[in-house]
Every structure is written in C-alpha cells, then in structure tokens.
C-alpha positions as CSV (number, residue, x, y, z in Angstrom):
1,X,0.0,0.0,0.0
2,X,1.1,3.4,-0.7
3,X,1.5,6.4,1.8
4,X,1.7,10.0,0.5
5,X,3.7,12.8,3.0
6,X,5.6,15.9,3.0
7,X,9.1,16.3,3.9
8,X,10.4,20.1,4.8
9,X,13.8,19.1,3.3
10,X,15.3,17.3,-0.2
11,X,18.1,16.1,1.5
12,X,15.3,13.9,3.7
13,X,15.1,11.5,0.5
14,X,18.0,9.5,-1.2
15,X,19.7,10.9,-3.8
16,X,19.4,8.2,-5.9
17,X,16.2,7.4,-5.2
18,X,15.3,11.0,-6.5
19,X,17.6,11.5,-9.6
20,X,16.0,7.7,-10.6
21,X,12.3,9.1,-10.6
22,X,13.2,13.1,-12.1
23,X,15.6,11.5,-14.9
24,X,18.8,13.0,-16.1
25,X,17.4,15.7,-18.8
26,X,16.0,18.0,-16.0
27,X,19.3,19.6,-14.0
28,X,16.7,22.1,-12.1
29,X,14.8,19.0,-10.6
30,X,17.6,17.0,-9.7
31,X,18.3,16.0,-5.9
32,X,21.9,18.0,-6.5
33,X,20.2,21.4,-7.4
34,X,17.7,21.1,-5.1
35,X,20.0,20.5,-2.4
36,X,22.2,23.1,-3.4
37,X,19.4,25.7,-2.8
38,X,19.1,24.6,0.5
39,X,22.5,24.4,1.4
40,X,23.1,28.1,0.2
41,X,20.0,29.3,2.1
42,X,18.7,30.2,-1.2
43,X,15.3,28.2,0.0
44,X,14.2,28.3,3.3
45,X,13.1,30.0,6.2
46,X,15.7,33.3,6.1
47,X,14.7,33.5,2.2
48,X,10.9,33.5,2.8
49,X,9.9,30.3,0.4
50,X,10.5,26.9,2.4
51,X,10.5,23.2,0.3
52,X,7.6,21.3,1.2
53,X,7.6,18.0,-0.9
54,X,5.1,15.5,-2.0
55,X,6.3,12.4,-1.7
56,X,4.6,8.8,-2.1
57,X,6.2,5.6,-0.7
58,X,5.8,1.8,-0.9
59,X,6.9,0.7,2.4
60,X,10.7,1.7,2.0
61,X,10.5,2.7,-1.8
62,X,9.9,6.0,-2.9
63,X,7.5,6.3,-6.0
64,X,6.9,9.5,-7.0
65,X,8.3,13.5,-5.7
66,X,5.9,16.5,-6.5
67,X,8.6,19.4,-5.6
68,X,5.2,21.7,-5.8
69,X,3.2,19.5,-4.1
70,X,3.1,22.1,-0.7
71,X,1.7,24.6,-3.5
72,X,-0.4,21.8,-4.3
73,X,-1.5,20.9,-1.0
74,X,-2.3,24.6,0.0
75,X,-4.9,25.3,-3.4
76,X,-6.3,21.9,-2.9
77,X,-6.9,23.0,0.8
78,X,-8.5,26.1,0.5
79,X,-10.2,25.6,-2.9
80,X,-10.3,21.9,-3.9
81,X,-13.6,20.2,-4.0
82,X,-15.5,17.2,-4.9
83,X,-18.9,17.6,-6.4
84,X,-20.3,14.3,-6.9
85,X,-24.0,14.2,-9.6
86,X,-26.3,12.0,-9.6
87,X,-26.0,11.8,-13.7
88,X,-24.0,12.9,-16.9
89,X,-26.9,16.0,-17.3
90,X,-26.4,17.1,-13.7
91,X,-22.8,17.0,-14.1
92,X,-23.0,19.2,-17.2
93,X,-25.4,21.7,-15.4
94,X,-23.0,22.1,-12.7
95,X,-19.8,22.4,-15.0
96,X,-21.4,25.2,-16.9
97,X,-22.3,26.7,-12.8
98,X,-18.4,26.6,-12.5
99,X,-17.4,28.2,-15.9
100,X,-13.9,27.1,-15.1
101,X,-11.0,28.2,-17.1
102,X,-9.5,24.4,-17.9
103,X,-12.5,21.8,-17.9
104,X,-10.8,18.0,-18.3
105,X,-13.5,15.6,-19.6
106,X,-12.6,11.5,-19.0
107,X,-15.9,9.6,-19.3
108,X,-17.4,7.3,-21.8
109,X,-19.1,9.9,-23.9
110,X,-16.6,12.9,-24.2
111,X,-18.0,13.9,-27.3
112,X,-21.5,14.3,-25.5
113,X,-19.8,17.1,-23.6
114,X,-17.5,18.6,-26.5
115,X,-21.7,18.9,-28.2
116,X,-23.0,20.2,-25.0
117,X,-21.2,22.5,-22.5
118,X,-20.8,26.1,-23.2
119,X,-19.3,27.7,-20.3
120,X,-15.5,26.8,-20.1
121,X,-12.6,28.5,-21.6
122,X,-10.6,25.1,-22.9
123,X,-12.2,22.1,-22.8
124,X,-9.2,19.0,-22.6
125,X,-10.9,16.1,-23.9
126,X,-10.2,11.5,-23.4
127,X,-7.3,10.3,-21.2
128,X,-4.7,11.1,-23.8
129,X,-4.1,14.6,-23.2
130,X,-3.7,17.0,-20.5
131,X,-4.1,20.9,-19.3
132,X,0.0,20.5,-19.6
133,X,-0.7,20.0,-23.2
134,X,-3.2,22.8,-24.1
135,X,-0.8,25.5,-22.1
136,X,2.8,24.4,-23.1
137,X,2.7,22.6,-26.5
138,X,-1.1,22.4,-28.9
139,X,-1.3,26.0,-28.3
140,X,-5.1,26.5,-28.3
141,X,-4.9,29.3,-25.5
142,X,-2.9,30.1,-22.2
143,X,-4.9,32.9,-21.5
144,X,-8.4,32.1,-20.3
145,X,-10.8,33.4,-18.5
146,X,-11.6,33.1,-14.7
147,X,-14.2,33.8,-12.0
148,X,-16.7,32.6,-13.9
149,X,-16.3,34.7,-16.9
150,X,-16.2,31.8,-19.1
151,X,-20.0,32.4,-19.2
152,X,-19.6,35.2,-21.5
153,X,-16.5,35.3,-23.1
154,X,-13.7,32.5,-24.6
155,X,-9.4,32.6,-24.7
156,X,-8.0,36.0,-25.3
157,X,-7.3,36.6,-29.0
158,X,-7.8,39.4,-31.4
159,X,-11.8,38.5,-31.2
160,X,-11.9,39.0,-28.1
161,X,-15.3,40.5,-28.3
162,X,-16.4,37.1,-29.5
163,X,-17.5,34.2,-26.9
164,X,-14.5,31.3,-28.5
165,X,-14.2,27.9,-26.5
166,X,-10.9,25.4,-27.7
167,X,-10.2,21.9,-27.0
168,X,-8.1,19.6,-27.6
169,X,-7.6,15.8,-28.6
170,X,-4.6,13.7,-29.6
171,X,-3.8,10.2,-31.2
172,X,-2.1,7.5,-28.4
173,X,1.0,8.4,-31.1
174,X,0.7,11.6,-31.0
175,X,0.7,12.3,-27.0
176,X,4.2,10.3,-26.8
177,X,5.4,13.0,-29.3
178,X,3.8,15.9,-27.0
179,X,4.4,14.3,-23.9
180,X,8.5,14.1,-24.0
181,X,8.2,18.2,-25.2
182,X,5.5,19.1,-22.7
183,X,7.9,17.3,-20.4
184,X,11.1,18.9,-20.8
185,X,9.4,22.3,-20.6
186,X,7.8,21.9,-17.4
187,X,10.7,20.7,-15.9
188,X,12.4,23.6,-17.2
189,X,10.0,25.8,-15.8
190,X,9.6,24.1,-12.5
191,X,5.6,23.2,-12.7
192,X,6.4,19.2,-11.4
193,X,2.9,18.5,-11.7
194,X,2.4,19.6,-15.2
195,X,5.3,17.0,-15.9
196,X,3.9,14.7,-14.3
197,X,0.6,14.6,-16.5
198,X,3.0,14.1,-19.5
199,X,5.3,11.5,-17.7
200,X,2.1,9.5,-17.3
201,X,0.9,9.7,-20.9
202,X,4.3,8.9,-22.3
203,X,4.7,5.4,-20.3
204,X,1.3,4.7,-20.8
205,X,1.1,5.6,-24.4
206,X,4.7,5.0,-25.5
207,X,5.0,1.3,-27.3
C-alpha cells in the first residue's frame, strides 16, 4: 500500500532514489540542485519560500516526488472540492455553474460534452491529453478566463469580443510526441505536476 507525505527538506530523501524518478534531462529537478538551494539558504526560512515536498512511498520505496506538491497541498486546501452528480446531465449543469478556465472531460461519452457544454474556456478532452498540453505545446490558449467569466466570453485573442471555447484531442501516437516536449518544458520551468501529467501519458502511451 502506498503512503503520501511531505518532507520540509530534499536532502530527507535519497539521492538516488530522486535523480531515478526526475531523470537526467531535468538539471533544475535533480536532488543535486535542489539540495544546493538549501544548502546556500537560497530556499528556506531566512529566504521567505520553504520546500515542502510531495512524496509517495511503498513501504521503504519511494514512487513518486511532487517538488510543488506544498503549492499543491495549500490550493487543494483552500479551494479543492469534490462535487459528486447523480448523472451525466447534472454534471454538465454544474460544469457550466463553475465556468472554469481548464474543464478536463474522461468519461465514456466525451463527445456528448464537446456537443454540450458552453461555459468553459478550454475544454481538454479523453485520457490522452492533459491541461500541460493545451498551455505548453497544442497552443489553443494560455490565456483564459476566470471567476466565472467563461459564461460570456472565450481565450484571449484578437476576437476578443467574441464568446470562442478550444479543445483539444490527440492520437495515443501523437501524445508520446507531445508528452516528451511538454515534459522537458515543465521541468524547465519548474511546474512538477504539469510533468507529471506528460510523464504518465508517455509510459502509458509510448510502445
């Protein structure tokens, strides 16, 4: 059985234990830099941002590392919910309620929703892609409208003035190919869980 915790400190965790699970092409993820950070002070208390890792063991073994996940942990705590409905047309009602800027939509009628919602400003459709995808590499918009004001208005573009909504789907083939970019830019850019979303679709996808 897994557990999931947070440790205050990288250099809580075994280096190679890390490095095994971040992988060599990401030098700003690895246990090394990490470490470094702390060592210098660049992280921590006197600095004003403090590590707070996500980190998921099987008895002795470490799984996975979220460097984000006290960032995670935080949002999920003050804003993350769980709406359960009692059918796919109660679901949709609420969705549209929410108007959320990213809507992801894994059921077995995807389409159904593509047809049917209205209120969202990207709308990431099937298992095979991601909101990683839609920001960092398809491109259909990165700047989307929140507080609700996906009820009136779409991604910002030259037509602004005009409601647009964009979503995206990819071939099992096609989300290796994305996956290993999306990938290497998040991990440039530090957003773990982003990467994470990729990392999944390229093992699972990858033959």
């Amino acid at each position: 059985m897994s557990q999931a915790s947070f440790v205050s400190s990288v250099h809580a965790l075994a280096r190679e234990e890390w490095n095994a699970l971040t992988g060599a092409d990401f030098p700003f993820l690895r246990h090394e830099f990490l470490a470094a950070l702390e060592d210098s002070a660049s992280v921590g208390g006197a600095s004003g941002w403090a590590a707070h890792h996500l980190v998921l063991h099987a008895g002795a073994r470490l799984l996975a590392v979220m460097p984000t996940g006290g960032i995670a942990r935080l949002a999920w705590q003050d804003y993350g919910q769980v709406i359960v409905a009692d059918d796919h047309a109660e679901m949709l009602k609420i969705a549209d309620q929410i108007a959320s800027e990213h809507v992801q939509v894994m059921t077995d009628r995807d389409d159904w929703y593509l047809e049917h919602m209205t209120n969202y400003g990207a709308l990431v459709l099937g298992p095979r892609t991601n909101v990683s995808y839609g920001d960092k590499v398809i491109g259909t918009n990165h700047t989307l409208p929140t507080r609700k004001a996906a009820r009136y208005t779409g991604g910002l573009w030259v037509g602004k003035f005009l409601k647009t909504c964009t979503y995206q789907r990819v071939t099992p083939a096609a989300s290796v190919v994305i996956g290993e970019y999306c990938s290497r830019l998040c991990a440039l850019e530090g957003f773990a869980g982003h990467k994470e979303q990729a990392d999944i679709r390229v093992r699972r996808y990858c033959k």
